[in-house]
N, CA, C and O atoms as a CHARMM CRD file, in Angstrom:
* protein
*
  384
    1    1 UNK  N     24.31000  76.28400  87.35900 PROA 1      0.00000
    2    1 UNK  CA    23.28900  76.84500  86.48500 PROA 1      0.00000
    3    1 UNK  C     23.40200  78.37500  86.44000 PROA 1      0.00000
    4    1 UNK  O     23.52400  78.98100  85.37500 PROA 1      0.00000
    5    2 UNK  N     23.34600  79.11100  87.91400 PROA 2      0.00000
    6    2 UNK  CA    23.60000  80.24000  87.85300 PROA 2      0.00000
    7    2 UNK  C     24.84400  80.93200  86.65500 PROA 2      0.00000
    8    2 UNK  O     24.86900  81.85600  85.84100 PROA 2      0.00000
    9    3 UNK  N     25.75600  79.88600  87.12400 PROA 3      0.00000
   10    3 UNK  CA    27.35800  80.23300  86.05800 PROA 3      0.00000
   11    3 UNK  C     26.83300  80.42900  84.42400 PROA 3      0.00000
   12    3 UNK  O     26.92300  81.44400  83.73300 PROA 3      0.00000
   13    4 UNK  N     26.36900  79.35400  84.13300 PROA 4      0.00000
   14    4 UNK  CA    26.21400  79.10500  82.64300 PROA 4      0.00000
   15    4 UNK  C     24.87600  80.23800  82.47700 PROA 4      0.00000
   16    4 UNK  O     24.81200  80.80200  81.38500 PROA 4      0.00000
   17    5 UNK  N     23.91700  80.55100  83.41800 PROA 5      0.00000
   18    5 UNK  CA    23.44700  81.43500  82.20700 PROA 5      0.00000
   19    5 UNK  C     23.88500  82.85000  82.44800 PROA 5      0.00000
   20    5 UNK  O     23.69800  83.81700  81.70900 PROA 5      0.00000
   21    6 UNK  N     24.45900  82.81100  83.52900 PROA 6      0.00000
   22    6 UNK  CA    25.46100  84.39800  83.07000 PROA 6      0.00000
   23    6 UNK  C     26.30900  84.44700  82.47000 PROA 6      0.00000
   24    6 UNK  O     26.90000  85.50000  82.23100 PROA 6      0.00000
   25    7 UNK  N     26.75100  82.94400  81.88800 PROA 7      0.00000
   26    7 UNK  CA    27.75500  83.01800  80.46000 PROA 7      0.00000
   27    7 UNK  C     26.67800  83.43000  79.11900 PROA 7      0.00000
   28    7 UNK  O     26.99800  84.10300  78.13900 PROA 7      0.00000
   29    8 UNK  N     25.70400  82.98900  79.31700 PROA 8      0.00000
   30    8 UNK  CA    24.55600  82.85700  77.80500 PROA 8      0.00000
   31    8 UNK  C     24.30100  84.30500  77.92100 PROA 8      0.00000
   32    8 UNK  O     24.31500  84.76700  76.77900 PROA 8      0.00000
   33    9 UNK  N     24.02900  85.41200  78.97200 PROA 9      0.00000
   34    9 UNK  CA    24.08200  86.12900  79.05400 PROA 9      0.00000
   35    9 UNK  C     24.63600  87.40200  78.82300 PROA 9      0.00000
   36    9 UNK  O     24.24500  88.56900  78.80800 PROA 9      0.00000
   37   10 UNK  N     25.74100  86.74300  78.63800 PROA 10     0.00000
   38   10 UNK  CA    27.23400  88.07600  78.52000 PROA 10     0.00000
   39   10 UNK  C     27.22900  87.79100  76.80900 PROA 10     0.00000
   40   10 UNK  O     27.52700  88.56400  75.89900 PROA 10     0.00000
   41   11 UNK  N     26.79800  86.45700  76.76500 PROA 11     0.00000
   42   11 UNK  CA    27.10600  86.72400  75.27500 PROA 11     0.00000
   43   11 UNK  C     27.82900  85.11300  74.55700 PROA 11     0.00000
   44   11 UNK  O     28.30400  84.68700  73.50400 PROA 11     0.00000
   45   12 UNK  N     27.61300  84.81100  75.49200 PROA 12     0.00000
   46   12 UNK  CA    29.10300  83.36800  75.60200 PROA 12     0.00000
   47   12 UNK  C     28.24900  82.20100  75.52900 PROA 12     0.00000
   48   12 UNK  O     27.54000  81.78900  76.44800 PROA 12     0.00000
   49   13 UNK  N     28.37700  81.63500  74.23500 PROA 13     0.00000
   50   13 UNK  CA    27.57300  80.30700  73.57600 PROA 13     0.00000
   51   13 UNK  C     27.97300  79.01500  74.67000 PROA 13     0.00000
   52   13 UNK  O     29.05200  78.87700  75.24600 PROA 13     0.00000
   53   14 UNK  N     26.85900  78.19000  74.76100 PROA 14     0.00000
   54   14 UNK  CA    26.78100  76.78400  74.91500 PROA 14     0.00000
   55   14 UNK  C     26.37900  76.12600  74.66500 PROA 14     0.00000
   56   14 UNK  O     25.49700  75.52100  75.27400 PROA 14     0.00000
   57   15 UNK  N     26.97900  75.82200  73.26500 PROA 15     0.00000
   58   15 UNK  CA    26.00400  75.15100  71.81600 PROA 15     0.00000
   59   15 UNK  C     25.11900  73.81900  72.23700 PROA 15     0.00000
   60   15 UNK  O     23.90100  73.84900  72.05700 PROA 15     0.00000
   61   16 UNK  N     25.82500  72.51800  72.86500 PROA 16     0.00000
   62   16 UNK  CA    25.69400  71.55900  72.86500 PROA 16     0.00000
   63   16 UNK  C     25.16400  71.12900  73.87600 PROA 16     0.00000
   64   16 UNK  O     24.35300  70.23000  73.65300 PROA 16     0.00000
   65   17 UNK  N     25.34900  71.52400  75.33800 PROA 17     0.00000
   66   17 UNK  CA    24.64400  71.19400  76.07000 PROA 17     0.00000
   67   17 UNK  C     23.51700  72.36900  77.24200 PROA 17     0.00000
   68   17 UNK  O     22.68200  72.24200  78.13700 PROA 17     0.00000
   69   18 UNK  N     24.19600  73.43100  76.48900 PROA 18     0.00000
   70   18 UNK  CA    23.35100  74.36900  77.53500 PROA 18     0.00000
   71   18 UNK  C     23.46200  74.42000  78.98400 PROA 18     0.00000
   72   18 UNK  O     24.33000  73.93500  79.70900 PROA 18     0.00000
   73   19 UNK  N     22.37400  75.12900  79.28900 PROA 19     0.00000
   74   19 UNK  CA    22.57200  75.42700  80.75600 PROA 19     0.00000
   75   19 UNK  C     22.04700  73.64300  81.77000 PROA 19     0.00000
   76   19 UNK  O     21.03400  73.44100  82.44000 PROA 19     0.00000
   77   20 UNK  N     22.83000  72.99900  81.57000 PROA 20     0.00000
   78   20 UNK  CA    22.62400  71.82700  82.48200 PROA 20     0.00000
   79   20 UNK  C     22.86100  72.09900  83.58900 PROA 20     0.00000
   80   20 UNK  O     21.98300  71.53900  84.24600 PROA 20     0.00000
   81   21 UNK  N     23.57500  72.67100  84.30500 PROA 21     0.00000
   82   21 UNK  CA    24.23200  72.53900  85.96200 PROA 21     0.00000
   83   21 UNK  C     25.53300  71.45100  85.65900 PROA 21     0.00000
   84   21 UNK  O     26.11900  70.82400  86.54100 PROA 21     0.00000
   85   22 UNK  N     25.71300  71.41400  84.77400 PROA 22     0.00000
   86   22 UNK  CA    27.01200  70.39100  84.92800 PROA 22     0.00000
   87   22 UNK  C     28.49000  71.08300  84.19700 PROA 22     0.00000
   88   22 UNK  O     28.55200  71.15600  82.96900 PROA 22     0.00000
   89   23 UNK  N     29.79000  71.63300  85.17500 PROA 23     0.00000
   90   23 UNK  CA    30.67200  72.37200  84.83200 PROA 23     0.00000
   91   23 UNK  C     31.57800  71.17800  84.16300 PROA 23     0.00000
   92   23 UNK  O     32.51100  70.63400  84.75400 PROA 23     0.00000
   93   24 UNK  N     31.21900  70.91500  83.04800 PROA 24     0.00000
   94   24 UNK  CA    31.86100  69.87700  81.78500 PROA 24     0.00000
   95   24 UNK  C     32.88000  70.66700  81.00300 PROA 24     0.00000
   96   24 UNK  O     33.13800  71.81900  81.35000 PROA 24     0.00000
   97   25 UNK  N     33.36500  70.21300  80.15800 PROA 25     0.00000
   98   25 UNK  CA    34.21700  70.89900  79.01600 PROA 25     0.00000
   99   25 UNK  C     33.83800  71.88000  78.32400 PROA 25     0.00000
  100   25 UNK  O     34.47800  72.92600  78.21600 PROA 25     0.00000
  101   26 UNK  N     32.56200  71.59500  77.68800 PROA 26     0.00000
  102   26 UNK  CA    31.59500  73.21600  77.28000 PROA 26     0.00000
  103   26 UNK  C     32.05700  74.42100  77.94800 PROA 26     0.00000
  104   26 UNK  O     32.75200  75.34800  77.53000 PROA 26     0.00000
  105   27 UNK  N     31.12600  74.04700  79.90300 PROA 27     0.00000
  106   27 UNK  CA    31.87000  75.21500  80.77500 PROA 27     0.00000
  107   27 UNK  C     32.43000  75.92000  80.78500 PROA 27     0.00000
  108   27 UNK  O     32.22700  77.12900  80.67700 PROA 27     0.00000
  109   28 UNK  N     34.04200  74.85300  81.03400 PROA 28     0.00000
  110   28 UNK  CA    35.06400  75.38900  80.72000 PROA 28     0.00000
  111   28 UNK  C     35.76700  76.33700  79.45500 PROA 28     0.00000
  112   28 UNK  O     36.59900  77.24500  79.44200 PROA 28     0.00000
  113   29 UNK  N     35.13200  75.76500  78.62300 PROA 29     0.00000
  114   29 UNK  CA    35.56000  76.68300  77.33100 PROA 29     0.00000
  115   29 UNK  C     34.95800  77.90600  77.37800 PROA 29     0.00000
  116   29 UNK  O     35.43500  79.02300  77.17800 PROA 29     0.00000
  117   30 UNK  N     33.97800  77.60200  77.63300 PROA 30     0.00000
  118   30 UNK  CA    32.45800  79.05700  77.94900 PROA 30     0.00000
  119   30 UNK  C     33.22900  80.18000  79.27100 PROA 30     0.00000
  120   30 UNK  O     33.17300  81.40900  79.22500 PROA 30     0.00000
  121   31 UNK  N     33.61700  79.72000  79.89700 PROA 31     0.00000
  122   31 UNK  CA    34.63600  80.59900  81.28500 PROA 31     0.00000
  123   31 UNK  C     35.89000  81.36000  80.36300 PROA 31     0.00000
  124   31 UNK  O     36.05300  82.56100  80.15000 PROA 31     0.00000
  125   32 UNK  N     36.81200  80.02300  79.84700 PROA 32     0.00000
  126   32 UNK  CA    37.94600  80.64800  79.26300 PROA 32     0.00000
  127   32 UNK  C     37.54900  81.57600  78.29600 PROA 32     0.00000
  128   32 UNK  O     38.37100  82.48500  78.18000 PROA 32     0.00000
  129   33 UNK  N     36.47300  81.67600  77.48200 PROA 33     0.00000
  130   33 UNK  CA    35.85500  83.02500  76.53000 PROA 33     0.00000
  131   33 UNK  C     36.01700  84.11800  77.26800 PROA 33     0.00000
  132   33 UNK  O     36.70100  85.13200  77.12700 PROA 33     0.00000
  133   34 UNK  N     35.12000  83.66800  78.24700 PROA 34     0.00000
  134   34 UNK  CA    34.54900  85.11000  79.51500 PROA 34     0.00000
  135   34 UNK  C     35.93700  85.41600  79.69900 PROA 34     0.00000
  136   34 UNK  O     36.33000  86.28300  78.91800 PROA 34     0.00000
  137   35 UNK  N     36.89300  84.92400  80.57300 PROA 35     0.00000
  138   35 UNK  CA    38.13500  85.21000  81.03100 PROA 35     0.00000
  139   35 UNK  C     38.76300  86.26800  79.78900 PROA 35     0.00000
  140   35 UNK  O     39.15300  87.42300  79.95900 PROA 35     0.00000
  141   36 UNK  N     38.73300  85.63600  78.74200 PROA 36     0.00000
  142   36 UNK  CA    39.64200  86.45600  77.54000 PROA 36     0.00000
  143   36 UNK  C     38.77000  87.56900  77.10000 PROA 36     0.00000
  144   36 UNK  O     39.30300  88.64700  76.83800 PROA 36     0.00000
  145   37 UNK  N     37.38000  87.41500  76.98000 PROA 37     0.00000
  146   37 UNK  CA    36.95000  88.79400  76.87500 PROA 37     0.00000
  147   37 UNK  C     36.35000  90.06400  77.95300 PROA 37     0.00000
  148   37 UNK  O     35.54600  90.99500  78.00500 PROA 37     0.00000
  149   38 UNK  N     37.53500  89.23300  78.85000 PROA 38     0.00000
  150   38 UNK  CA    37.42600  90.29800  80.05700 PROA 38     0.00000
  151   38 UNK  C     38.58300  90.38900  80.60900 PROA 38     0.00000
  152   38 UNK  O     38.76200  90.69200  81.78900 PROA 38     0.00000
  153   39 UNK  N     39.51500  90.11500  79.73600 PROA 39     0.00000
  154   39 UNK  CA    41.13800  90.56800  80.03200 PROA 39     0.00000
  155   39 UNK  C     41.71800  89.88500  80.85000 PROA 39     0.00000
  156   39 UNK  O     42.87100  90.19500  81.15100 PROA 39     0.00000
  157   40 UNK  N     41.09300  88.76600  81.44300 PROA 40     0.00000
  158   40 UNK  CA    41.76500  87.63200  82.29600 PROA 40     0.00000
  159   40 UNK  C     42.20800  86.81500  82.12900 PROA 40     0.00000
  160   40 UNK  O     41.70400  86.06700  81.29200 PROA 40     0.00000
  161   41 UNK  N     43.49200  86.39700  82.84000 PROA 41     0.00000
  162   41 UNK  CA    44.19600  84.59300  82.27400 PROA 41     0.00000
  163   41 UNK  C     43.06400  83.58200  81.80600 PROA 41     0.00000
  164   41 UNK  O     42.17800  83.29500  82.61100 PROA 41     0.00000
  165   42 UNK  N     43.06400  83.11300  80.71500 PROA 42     0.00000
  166   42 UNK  CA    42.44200  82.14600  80.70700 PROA 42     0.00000
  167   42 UNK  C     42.16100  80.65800  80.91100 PROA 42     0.00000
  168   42 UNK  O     42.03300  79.66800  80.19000 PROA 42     0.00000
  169   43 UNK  N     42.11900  80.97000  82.34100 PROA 43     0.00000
  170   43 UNK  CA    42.37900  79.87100  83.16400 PROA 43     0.00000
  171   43 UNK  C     41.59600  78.25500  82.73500 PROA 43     0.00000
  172   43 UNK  O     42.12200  77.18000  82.44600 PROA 43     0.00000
  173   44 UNK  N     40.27000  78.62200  82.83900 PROA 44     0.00000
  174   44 UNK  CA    39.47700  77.88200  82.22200 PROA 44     0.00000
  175   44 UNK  C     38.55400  77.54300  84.46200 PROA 44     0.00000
  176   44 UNK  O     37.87200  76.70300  85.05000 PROA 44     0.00000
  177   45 UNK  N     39.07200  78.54800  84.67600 PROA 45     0.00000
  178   45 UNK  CA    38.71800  78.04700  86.55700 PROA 45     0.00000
  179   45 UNK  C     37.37000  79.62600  86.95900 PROA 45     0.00000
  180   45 UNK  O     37.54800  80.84200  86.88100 PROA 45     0.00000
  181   46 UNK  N     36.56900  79.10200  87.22500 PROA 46     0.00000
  182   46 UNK  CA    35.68200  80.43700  87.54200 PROA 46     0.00000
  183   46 UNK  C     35.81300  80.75100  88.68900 PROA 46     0.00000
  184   46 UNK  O     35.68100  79.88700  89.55600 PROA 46     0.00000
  185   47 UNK  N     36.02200  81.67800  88.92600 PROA 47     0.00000
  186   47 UNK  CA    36.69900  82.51000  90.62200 PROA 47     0.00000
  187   47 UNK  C     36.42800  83.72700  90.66700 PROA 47     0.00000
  188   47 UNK  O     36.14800  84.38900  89.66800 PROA 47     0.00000
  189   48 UNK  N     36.47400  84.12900  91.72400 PROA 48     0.00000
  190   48 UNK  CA    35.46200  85.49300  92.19000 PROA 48     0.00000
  191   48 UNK  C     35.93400  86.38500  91.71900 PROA 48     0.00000
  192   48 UNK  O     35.65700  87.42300  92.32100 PROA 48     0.00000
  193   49 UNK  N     37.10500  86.61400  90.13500 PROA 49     0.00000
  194   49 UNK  CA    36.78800  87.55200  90.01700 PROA 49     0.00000
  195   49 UNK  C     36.07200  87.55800  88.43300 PROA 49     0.00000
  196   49 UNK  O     35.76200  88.52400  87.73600 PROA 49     0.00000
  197   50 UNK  N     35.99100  86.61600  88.26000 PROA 50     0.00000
  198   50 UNK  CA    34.87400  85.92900  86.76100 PROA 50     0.00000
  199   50 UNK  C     33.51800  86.27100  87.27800 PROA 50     0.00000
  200   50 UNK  O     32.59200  86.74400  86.62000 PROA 50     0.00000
  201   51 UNK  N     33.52700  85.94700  88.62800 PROA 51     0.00000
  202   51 UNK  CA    31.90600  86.04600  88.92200 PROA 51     0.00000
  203   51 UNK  C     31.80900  87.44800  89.05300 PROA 51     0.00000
  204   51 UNK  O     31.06800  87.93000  88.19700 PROA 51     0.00000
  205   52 UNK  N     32.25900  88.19200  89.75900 PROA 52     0.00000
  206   52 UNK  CA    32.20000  89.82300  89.86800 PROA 52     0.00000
  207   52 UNK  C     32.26700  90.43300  88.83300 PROA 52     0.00000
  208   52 UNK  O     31.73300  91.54200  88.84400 PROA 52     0.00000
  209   53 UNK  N     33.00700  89.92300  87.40400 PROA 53     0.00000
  210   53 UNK  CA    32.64400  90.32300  86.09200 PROA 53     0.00000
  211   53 UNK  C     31.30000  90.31400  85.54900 PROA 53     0.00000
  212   53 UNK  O     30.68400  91.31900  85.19400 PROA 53     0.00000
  213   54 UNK  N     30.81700  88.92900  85.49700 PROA 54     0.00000
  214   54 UNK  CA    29.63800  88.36500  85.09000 PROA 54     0.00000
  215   54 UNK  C     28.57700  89.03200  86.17100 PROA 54     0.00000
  216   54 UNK  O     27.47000  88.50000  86.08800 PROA 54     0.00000
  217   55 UNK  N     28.65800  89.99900  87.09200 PROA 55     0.00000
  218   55 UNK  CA    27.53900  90.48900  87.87200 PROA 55     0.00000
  219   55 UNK  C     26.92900  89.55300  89.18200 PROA 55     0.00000
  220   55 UNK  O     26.17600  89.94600  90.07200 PROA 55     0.00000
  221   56 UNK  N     27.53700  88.12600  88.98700 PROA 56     0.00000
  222   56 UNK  CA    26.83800  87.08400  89.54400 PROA 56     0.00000
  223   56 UNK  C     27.15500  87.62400  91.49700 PROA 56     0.00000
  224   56 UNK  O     28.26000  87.83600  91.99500 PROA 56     0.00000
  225   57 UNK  N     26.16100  87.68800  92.01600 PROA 57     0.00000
  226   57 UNK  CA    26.44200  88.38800  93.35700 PROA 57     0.00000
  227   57 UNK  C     26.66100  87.39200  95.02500 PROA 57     0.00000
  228   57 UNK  O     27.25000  87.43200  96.10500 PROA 57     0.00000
  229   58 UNK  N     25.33800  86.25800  93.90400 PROA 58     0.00000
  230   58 UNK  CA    24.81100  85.14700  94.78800 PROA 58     0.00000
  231   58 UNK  C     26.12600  83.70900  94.74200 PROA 58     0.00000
  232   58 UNK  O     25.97700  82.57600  95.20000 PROA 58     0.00000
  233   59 UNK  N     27.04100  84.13800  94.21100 PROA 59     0.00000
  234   59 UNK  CA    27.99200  82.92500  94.14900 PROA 59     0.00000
  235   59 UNK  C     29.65500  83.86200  94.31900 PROA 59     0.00000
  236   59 UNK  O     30.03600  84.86100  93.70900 PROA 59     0.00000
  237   60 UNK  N     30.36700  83.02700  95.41700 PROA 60     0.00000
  238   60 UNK  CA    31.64300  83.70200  95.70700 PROA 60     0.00000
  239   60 UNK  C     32.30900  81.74300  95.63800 PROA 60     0.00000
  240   60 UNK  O     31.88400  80.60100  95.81700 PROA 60     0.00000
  241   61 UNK  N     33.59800  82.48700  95.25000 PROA 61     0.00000
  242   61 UNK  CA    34.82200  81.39500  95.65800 PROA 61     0.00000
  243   61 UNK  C     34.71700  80.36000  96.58400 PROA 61     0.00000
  244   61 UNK  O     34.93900  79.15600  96.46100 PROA 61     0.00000
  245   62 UNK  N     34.27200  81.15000  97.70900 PROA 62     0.00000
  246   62 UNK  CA    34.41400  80.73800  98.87900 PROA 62     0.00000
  247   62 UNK  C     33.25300  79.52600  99.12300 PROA 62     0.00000
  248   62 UNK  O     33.26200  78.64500  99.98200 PROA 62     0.00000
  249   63 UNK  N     32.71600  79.66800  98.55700 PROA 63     0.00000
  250   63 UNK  CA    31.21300  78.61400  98.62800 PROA 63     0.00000
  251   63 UNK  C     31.93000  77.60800  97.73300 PROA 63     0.00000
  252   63 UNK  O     31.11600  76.83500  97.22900 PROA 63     0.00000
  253   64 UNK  N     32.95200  77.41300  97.44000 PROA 64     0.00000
  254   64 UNK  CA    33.44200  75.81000  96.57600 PROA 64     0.00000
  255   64 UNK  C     34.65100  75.54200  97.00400 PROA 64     0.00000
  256   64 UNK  O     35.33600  74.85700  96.24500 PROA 64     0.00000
  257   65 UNK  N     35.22600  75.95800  98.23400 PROA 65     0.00000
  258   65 UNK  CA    36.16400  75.62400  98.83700 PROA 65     0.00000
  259   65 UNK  C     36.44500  74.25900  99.94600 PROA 65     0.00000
  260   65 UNK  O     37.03200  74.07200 101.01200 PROA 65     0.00000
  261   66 UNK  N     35.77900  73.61500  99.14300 PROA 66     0.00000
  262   66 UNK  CA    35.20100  72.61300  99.70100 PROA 66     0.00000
  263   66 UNK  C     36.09800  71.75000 101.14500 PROA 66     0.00000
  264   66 UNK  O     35.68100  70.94100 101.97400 PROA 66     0.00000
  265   67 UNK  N     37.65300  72.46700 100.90400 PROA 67     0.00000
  266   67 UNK  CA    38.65000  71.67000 101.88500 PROA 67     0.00000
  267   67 UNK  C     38.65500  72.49900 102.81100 PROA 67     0.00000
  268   67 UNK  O     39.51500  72.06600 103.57900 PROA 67     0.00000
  269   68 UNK  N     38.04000  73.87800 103.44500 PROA 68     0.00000
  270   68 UNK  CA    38.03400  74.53700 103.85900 PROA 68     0.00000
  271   68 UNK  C     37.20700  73.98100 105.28100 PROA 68     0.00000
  272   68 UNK  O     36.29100  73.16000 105.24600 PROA 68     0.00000
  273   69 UNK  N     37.90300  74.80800 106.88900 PROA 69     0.00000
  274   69 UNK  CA    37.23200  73.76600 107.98700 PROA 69     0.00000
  275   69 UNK  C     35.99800  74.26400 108.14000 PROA 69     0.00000
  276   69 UNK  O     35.50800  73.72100 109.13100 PROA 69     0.00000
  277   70 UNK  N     35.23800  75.03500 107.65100 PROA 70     0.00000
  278   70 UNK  CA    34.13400  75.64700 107.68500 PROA 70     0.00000
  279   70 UNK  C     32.90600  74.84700 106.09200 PROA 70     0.00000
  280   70 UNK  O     31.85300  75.29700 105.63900 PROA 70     0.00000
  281   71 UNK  N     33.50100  73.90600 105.79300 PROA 71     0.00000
  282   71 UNK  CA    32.86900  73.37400 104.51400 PROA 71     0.00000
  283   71 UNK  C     31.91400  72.32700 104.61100 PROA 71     0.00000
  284   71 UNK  O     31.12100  71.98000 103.73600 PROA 71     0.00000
  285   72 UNK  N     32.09200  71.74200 106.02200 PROA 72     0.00000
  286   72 UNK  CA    31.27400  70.28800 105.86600 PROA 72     0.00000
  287   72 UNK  C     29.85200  70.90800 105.55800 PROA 72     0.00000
  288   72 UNK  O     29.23000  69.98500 105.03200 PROA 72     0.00000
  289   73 UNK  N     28.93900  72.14900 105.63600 PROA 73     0.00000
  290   73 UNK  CA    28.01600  71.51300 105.85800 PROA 73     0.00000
  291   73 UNK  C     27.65500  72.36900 104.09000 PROA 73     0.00000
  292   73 UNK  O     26.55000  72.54200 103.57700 PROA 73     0.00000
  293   74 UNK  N     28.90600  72.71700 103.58000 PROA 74     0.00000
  294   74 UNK  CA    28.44000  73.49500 102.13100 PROA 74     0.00000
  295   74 UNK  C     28.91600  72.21000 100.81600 PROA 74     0.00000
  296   74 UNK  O     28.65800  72.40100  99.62700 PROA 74     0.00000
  297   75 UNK  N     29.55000  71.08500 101.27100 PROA 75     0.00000
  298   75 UNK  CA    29.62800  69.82800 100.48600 PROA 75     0.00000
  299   75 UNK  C     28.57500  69.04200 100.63200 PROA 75     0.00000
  300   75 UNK  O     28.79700  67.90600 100.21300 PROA 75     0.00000
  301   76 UNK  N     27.64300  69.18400 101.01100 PROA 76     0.00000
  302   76 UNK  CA    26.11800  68.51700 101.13600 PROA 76     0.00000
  303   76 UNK  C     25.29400  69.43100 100.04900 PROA 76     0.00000
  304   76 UNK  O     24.52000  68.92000  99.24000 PROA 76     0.00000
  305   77 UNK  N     25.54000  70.80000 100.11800 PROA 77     0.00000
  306   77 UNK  CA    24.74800  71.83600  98.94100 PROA 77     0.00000
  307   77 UNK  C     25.23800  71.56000  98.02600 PROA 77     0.00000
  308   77 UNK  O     24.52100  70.89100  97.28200 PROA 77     0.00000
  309   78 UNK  N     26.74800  71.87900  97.47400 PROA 78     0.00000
  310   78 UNK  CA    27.09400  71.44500  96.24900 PROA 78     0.00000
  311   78 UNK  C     26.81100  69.91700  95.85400 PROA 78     0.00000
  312   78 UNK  O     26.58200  69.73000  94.65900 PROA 78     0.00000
  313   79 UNK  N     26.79700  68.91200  96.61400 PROA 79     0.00000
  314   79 UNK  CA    26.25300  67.83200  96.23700 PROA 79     0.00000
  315   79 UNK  C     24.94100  67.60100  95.75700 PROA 79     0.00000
  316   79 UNK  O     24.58400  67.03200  94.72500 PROA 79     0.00000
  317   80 UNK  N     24.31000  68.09900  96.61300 PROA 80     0.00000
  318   80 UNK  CA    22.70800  68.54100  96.36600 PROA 80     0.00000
  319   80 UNK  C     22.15200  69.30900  95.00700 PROA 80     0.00000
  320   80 UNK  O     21.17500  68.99600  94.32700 PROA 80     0.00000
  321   81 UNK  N     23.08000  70.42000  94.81900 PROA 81     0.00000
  322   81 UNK  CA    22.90500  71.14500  93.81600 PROA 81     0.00000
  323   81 UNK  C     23.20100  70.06400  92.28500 PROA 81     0.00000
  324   81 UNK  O     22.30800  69.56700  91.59900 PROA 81     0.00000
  325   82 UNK  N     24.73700  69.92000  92.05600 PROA 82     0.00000
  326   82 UNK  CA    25.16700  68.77100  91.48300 PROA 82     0.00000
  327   82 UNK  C     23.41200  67.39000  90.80500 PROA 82     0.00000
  328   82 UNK  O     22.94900  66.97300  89.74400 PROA 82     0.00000
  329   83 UNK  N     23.13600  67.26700  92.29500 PROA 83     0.00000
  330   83 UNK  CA    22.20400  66.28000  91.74200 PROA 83     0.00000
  331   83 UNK  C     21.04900  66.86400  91.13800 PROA 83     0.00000
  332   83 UNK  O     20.52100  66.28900  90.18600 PROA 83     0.00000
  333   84 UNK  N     20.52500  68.10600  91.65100 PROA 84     0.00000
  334   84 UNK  CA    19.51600  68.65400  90.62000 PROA 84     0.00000
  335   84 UNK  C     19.60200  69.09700  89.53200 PROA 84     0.00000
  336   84 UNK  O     18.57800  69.50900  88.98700 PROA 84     0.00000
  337   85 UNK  N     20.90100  69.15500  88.84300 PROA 85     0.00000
  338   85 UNK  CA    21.54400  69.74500  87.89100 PROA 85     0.00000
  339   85 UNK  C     21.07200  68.53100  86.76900 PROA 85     0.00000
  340   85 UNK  O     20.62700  68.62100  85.62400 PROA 85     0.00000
  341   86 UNK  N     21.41100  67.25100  87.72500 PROA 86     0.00000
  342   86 UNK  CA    21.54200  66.00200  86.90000 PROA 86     0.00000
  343   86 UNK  C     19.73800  65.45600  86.53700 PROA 86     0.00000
  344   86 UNK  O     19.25700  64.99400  85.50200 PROA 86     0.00000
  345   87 UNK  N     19.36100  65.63700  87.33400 PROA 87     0.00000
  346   87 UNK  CA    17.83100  65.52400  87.04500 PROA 87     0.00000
  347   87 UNK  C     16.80600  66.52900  86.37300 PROA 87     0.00000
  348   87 UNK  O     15.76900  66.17800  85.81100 PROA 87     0.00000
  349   88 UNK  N     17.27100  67.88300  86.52200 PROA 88     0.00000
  350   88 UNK  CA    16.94100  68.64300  85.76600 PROA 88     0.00000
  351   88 UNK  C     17.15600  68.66000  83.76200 PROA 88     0.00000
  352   88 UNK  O     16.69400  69.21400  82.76500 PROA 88     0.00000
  353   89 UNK  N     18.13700  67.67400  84.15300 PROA 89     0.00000
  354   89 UNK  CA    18.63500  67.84300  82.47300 PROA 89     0.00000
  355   89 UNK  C     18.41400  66.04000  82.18700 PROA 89     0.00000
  356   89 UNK  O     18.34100  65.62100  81.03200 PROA 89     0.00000
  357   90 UNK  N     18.33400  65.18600  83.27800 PROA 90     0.00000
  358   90 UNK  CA    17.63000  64.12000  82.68300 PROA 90     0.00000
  359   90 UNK  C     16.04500  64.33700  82.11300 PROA 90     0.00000
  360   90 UNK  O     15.48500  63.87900  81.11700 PROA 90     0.00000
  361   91 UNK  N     15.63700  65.12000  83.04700 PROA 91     0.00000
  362   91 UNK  CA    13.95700  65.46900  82.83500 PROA 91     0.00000
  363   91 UNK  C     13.89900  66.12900  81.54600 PROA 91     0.00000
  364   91 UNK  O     12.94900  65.73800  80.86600 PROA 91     0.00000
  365   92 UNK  N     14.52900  66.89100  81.07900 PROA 92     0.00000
  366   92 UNK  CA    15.03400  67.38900  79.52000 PROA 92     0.00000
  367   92 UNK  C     15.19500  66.54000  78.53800 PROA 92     0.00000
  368   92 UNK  O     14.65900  66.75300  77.45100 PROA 92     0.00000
  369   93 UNK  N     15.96800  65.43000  78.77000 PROA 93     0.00000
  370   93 UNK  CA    16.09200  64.44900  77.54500 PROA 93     0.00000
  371   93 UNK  C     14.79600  63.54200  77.69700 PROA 93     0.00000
  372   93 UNK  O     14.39700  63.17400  76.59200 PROA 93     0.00000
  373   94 UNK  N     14.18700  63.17500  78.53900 PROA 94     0.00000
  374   94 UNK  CA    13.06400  62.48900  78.82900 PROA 94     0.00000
  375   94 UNK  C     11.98900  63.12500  78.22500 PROA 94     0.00000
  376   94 UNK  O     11.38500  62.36500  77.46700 PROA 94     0.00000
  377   95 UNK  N     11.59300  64.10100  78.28000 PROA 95     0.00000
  378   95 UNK  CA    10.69800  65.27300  77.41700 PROA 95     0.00000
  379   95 UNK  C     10.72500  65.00200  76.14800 PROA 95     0.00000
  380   95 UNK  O      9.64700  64.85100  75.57200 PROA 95     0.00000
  381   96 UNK  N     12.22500  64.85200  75.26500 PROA 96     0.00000
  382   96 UNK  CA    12.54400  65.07500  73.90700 PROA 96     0.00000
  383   96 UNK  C     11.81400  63.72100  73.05000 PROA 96     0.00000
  384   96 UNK  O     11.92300  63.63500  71.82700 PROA 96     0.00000
C-alpha cells in the first residue's frame, strides 16, 4: 500500500485497481513508469533504490528478502500485511 500510493503520488496512475496492497501487473507497470521517469532500468522490480526515489523511508529491500537467515520472523509480516491488503480491498467491493 505504502508502494502504490507513493506511485499515485509521484504522479504514476493506477487506473483499475488502485491502491489495493496487492503488487499485480498494474504495480508492476506503475514501478516500470517510476523506474523510466527516474532514469532507471525498467525493471518492473521495486528496490531500494525506487524507494529512495519515491521518498518512501519506512520500506527498504531488505524487509522482502524473505530467503534471508534473519527473515523468519519478517515472512509472518509480509504475510500478514498481504492479508490485510486482501480484506481491505474485499471490504471495498463489498461497500460498492
Amino acid at each position: 500500500m505504502v508502494l502504490q500510493a507513493s506511485l499515485k503520488e509521484a504522479g504514476i496512475a493506477l487506473p483499475v485497481y488502485g491502491l489495493d496492497g496487492i503488487f499485480g501487473p498494474e504495480t508492476q507497470a506503475a514501478v516500470k513508469q517510476a523506474q523510466r521517469s527516474f532514469l532507471m532500468e525498467p525493471t518492473g522490480v521495486a528496490d531500494q533504490k525506487l524507494f529512495d526515489a519515491l521518498g518512501i523511508s519506512e520500506l527498504s529491500s531488505a524487509n522482502f528478502l524473505v530467503d534471508s537467515p534473519h527473515s523468519s520472523g519478517k515472512k509472518q509480516w509480509i504475510l500478514a500485511g498481504i492479508l490485510l491488503g486482501v480484506l481491505a480491498f474485499a471490504a471495498k467491493k463489498i461497500r460498492r
